[in-house]
C-alpha positions, 0 to 999 in steps of 0.5 A: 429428076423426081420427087416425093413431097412430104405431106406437110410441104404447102400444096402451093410449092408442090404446085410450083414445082410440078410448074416448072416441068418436074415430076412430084409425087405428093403424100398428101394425095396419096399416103397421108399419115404415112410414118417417115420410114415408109415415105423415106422407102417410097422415094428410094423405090420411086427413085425421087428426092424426098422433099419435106419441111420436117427438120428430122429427115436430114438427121434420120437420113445421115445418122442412119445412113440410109441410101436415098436419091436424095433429100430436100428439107426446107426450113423456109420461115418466112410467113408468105408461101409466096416467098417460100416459093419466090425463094426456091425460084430464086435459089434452084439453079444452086439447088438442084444440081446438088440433089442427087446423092445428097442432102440439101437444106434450103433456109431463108437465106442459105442452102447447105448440102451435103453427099448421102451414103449410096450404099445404105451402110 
């Protein structure tokens, strides 16, 4: 599985993630500052989940109906991003099963997740 991440998720998780073997690209390296619809539009045309700590992508996703491999926003409050990361580590195996096709949001002490149109319409 492949990822984009959102120039605002911590470098540390994107080092976390490119740790355990998968293959993130970061905006933050390549496309600061990009708007939200060219980053959306990288990830369907890369083929990677996009990951974000933005609350608006699940919302513009879904009302949108946009096709996308997949979406990650993470609402993870907790101040350490070594607990951030000590969270997705615990959480992953309930994660990413469920990202493919869909949305899924990893919070403190939750993960929702929900089907994303395959279509674009």
């Amino acid at each position: 599985m492949r990822f984009l991440a959102d120039e605002n998720v911590h470098s540390e998780i994107v080092r976390w993630l490119r740790g355990a073997g998968l293959d993130v690209a970061y905006a933050a390296e390549s496309a600061g500052g990009e708007p939200d619809a060219v980053l959306l539009d990288r990830a369907r045309s890369e083929n990677r989940v996009f990951v974000t700590a933005d609350k608006d992508f699940g919302e513009l996703v879904v009302r949108r109906r946009l096709a996308t491999p997949g979406v990650l926003p993470l609402r993870l409050r907790v101040p350490s991003v070594r607990r951030r990361i000590d969270r997705l580590a615990a959480a992953w195996s309930a994660i990413e099963p469920r990202l493919s096709g869909g949305l899924v949001v990893v919070g403190d002490r939750t993960i929702r997740s929900r089907a994303l149109p395959s279509d674009g319409g």
